[in-house]
C-alpha positions in Angstrom: 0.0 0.0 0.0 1.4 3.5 -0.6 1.7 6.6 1.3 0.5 9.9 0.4 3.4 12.3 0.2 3.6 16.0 0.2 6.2 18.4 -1.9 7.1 21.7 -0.7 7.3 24.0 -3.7 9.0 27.5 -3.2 7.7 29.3 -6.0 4.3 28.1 -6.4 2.2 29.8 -8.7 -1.3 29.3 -11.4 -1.1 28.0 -14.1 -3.9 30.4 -15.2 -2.1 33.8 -16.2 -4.4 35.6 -13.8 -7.4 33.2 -12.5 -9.4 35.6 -10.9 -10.5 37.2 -13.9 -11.9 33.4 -15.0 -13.5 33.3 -11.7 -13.9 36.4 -9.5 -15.1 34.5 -6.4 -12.2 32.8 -6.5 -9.9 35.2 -4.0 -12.7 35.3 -1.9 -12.5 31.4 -1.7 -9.2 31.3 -1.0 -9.0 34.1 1.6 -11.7 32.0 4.0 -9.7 28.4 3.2 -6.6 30.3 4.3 -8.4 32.3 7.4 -9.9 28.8 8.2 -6.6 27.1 7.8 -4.7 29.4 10.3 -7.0 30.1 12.9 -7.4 26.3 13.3 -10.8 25.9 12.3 -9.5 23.0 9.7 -8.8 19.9 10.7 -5.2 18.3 9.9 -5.7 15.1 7.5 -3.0 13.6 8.9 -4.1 13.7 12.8 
């Protein structure tokens, strides 16, 4: 069976040139994941 793994990428970026303007709501999805994910509201998948 294998395990999941996880990369840490330094310069991660879209591949979309500019995604937002494809889908506005999308900075407003990503600023609550973000404000979820620091303030702890968002489990850890690996706990």
């Amino acid at each position: 069976m294998s395990t999941p793994t996880t990369t840490k990428q330094d310069n991660l970026q879209s591949r979309l040139p500019g995604p937002t303007q494809f889908f506005p709501e999308l900075a407003a999805i990503s600023g609550a994941m973000s404000k979820a994910t620091r303030n702890g509201n968002a489990r850890n998948a690996a706990r």
